[in-house]
Structure formats: C-alpha cells, structure tokens
C-alpha positions, 0 to 999 in steps of 0.5 A: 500500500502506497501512503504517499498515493493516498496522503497527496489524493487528501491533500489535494482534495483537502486544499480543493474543498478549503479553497471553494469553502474559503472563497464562498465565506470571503465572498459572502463576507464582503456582500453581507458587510458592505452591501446587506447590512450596509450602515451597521458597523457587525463588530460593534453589533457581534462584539461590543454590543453583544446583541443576541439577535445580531448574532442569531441572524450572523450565523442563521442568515451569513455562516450557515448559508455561505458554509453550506452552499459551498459545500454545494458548490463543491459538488457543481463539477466532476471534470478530469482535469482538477484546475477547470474543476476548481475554476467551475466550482468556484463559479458555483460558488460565487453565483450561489452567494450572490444570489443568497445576498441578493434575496436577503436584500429583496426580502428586506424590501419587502419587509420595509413596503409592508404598512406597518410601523413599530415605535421606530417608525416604518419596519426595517428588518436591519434596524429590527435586528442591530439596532432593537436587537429583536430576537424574532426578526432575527429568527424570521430572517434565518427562516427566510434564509432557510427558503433561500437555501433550500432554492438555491442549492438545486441551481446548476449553472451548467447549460445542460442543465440549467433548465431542469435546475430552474423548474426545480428552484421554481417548484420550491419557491412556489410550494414555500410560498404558499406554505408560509401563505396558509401559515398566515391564514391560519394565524390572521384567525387570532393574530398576525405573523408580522405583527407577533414578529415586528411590532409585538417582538415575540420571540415564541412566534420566531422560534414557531415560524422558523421551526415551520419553515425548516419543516416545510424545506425539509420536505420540498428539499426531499421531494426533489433529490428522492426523484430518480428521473425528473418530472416536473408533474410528479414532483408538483404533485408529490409537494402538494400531497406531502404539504398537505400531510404536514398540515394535517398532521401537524393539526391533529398532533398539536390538538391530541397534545394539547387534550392531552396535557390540558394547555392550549399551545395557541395562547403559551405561543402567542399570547404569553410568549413562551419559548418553551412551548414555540420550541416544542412545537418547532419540534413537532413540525421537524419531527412530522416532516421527517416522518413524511421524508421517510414515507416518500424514499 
C-alpha cells in the first residue's frame, strides 16, 4: 500500500474543498458587510454590543448559508482535469452567494413596503435586528434564509442543465410560498405573523415560524433529490400531497397534545410568549416532516 498515493489524493482534495469553502465565506463576507447590512458597523453589533439577535441572524442568515452552499458548490463539477474543476466550482460558488445576498436584500424590501410601523417608525428588518436587537426578526430572517437555501442549492449553472435546475428552484419557491401563505391564514384567525414578529417582538412566534419553515424545506428539499428521473408533474404533485400531510398532521398532533396535557399551545405561543412551548412545537413540525421524508424514499 502506497501512503504517499493516498496522503497527496487528501491533500489535494483537502486544499480543493478549503479553497471553494474559503472563497464562498470571503465572498459572502464582503456582500453581507458592505452591501446587506450596509450602515451597521457587525463588530460593534457581534462584539461590543453583544446583541443576541445580531448574532442569531450572523450565523442563521451569513455562516450557515455561505458554509453550506459551498459545500454545494463543491459538488457543481466532476471534470478530469482538477484546475477547470476548481475554476467551475468556484463559479458555483460565487453565483450561489450572490444570489443568497441578493434575496436577503429583496426580502428586506419587502419587509420595509409592508404598512406597518413599530415605535421606530416604518419596519426595517436591519434596524429590527442591530439596532432593537429583536430576537424574532432575527429568527424570521434565518427562516427566510432557510427558503433561500433550500432554492438555491438545486441551481446548476451548467447549460445542460440549467433548465431542469430552474423548474426545480421554481417548484420550491412556489410550494414555500404558499406554505408560509396558509401559515398566515391560519394565524390572521387570532393574530398576525408580522405583527407577533415586528411590532409585538415575540420571540415564541420566531422560534414557531422558523421551526415551520425548516419543516416545510425539509420536505420540498426531499421531494426533489428522492426523484430518480425528473418530472416536473410528479414532483408538483408529490409537494402538494406531502404539504398537505404536514398540515394535517401537524393539526391533529398539536390538538391530541394539547387534550392531552390540558394547555392550549395557541395562547403559551402567542399570547404569553413562551419559548418553551414555540420550541416544542418547532419540534413537532421537524419531527412530522421527517416522518413524511421517510414515507416518500
């Protein structure tokens, strides 16, 4: 057995991987520095302040993303010839953390268009997070980021590719859509999702809603990679009834639960803030989405 055969395939797969992974951090470092949080100084928010929801949307909303959608981007290439690999997988890379700082801006348009306003004035999910140091904002914008994650990692830059890659981007943006959409409904029978988030600042309804949300891509994300050959139909439809499974279940769960234990989650959650009760049932939409995973293999 040949050691120095197997130490230069580690090395060179090592120093491969740490160069994409590096790039993709350095990258998304300078777009979410200069340009996301433009006007914030981090350090002062991260260190000086120790503000703990500028830390949650550092790691949920920066680290996380940009480690993980490197790691994707490793896998972008397979090409023999390992510098046009690197170049290409770099090219993954740069496009994917791009796209990610872009989305994150988008969404904070959009947040910023809604009417309404807090003690501050108009909503404004960077002032929400360093300024007011608002815990929920910061867990709805890493659910946010989760969405975009999600997305972007079925992107393929290639040619061949690129189409199929964008029928299944569009069919995770549309279902996640109309996830968070009928999450909403639900709640506007007692309260508001943005309401609870940016005006109340309830941090159970952030730890609710980003627990739904990574319910939902966990299932959307599923979908796509179980299909053995893509169609576009079959995984439309298999989307639809597994959302709809997670609903229902999720139901019927919380309401044995709550007959169950004698306490009404609705008003632990919403009205009395307790994160106890939001984490539990972050846990029960995990748990039920796996479950769900495990019957669409």
């Amino acid at each position: 057995m040949n050691i120095s055969i197997y130490l230069k395939f580690f090395g060179n797969n090592l120093l491969f991987s740490f160069s994409i992974i590096l790039i993709s951090f350095v990258l998304g470092w300078l777009l979410y520095d200069k340009v996301v949080t433009r006007g914030i100084s981090l350090r002062d928010a991260l260190f000086e302040k120790d503000n703990p929801a500028a830390w949650i949307e550092f790691i949920g909303a920066f680290i996380f993303p940009a480690l993980y959608l490197g790691a994707k981007a490793i896998e972008g290439s397979a090409n023999e010839d390992i510098l046009l690999d690197l170049g290409i997988c770099m090219a993954y890379a740069v496009v994917f953390v791009i796209l990610l700082s872009v989305l994150r801006i988008v969404s904070g348009a959009v947040v910023k268009s809604i009417s309404l306003e807090d003690q501050d004035g108009k909503i404004n999910l960077n002032n929400e997070i360093f300024n007011q140091r608002n815990i929920s904002a910061s867990l709805f914008s890493t659910a946010l980021s989760t969405i975009f994650v999600s997305m972007i990692r079925f992107l393929d830059i290639l040619p061949q590719y690129l189409t199929v890659s964008l029928l299944k981007v569009s069919v995770v943006l549309i279902f996640s859509l109309v996830a968070v959409a009928v999450y909403c409904m639900v709640l506007r029978y007692r309260t508001a999702l943005l309401k609870e988030i940016f005006v109340d600042n309830n941090t159970a309804t952030g730890v609710s809603f980003l627990g739904f949300v990574f319910g939902v891509e966990t299932i959307l994300s599923g979908a796509v990679t179980l299909q053995a050959e893509f169609s576009l139909i079959d995984l439309a439809a298999s989307s639809l009834v597994s959302l709809a499974a997670f609903g229902l279940l999720s139901l019927i769960f919380k309401i044995l639960f709550s007959a169950i234990v004698k306490v009404d989650i609705w008003l632990d959650v919403y009205e009395h803030n307790s994160i106890g009760a939001a984490i539990g049932q972050s846990a029960l939409y995990i748990g039920i989405a796996n479950v769900i995973i495990h019957f669409l293999k």
